[in-house]
C-alpha positions in Angstrom: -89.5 50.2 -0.5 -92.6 48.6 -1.4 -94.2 51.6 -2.9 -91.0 51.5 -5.1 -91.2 48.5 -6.5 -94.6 49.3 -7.4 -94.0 52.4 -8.7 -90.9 50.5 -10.5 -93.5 47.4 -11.7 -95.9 49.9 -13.0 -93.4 51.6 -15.0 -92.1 49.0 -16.5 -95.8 47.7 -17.3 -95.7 50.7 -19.2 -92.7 50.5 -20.9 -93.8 47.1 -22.2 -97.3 48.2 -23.0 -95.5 51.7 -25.1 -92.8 49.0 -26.3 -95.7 46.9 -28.1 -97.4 49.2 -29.3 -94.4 50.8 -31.2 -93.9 47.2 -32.4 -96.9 47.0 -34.0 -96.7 50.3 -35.4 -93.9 49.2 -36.8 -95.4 46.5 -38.7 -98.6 48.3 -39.5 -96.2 50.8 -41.1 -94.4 47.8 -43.0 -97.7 46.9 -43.9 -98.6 50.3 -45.4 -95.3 50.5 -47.0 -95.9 47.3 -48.8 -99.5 48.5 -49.9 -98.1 51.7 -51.0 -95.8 50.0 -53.3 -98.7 48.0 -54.7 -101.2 50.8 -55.1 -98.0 52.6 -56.8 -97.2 50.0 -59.0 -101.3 49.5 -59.9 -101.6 53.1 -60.2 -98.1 52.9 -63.0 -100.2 50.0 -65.0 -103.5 52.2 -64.9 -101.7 55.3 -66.7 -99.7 52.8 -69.5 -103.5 51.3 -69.9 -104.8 54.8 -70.3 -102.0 56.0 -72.3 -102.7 52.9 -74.9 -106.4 53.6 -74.9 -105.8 57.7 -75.7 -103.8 56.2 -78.0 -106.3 54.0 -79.6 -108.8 56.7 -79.4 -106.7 59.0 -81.6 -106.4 56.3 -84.2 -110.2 56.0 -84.2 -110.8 59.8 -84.4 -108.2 60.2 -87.1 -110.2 57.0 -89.1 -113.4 58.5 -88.2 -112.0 61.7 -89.9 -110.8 60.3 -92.5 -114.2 58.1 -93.6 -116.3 61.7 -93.6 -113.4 63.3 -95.4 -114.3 60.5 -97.8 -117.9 60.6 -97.3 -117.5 64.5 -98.3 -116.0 63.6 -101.1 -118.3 61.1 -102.2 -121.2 63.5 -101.9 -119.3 66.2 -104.0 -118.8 63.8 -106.8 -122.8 62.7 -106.5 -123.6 66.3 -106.9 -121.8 66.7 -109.8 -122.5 64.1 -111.3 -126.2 65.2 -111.2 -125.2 68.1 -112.0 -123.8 66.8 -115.6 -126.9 63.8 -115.7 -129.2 67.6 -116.1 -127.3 69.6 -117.7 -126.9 66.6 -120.0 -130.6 65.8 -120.7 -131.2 69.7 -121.2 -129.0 69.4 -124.2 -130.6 66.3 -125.6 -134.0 68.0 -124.7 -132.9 71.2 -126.3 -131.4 69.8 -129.6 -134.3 67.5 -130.4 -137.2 68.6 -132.4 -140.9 69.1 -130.7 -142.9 66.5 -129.6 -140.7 63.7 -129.5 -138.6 64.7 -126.3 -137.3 62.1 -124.4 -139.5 61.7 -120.9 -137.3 60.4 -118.4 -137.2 56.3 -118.2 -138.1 55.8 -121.7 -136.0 54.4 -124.7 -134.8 56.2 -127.8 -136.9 54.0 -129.6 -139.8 56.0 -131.6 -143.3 54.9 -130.2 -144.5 51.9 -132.4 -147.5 52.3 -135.0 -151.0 50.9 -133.2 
């Protein structure tokens, strides 16, 4: 009878010690639950941040497009414009008489008497 009850004592020592610990599994897995919902709902802020700042980004590159679209075009309208600045002074060098070509930087003014 006595072995029994020790047989019986040390079960139920083990019931209690398998008991506890499926109590605080429990709670460890309440605990993981609740993190998992907080690393989920971190995780959901992270990709609207991301999404904003790929958004942001394309707006930038689009500006950034558009400023050497209009740099281009700026350069294209220098090189013409040079283009007609030396194609203009040929014509004035062409159609005036020898000698009293205009050198770049200097008036029309004829050179006084000395």
């Amino acid at each position: 009878l006595a072995s029994c009850q020790e047989q019986l004592a040390a079960r139920a020592a083990r019931i209690q010690e398998l008991e506890d610990a499926a109590a605080a599994n429990a709670q460890d897995a309440v605990l993981a639950s609740e993190g998992l919902a907080e690393l989920r709902e971190q995780v959901a802020g992270l990709r609207s941040e991301l999404a904003a700042r790929e958004d942001q980004l394309a707006q930038l590159e689009q500006a950034a497009q558009a400023s050497t679209d209009k740099l281009a075009d700026r350069e294209a309208q220098v090189e013409q414009l040079e283009r007609d600045l030396s194609e203009a002074r040929e014509q004035q060098h062409d159609g005036e008489p020898e000698g009293q070509q205009l050198d770049e930087g200097t008036s029309d003014q004829p050179p006084a008497a000395e």
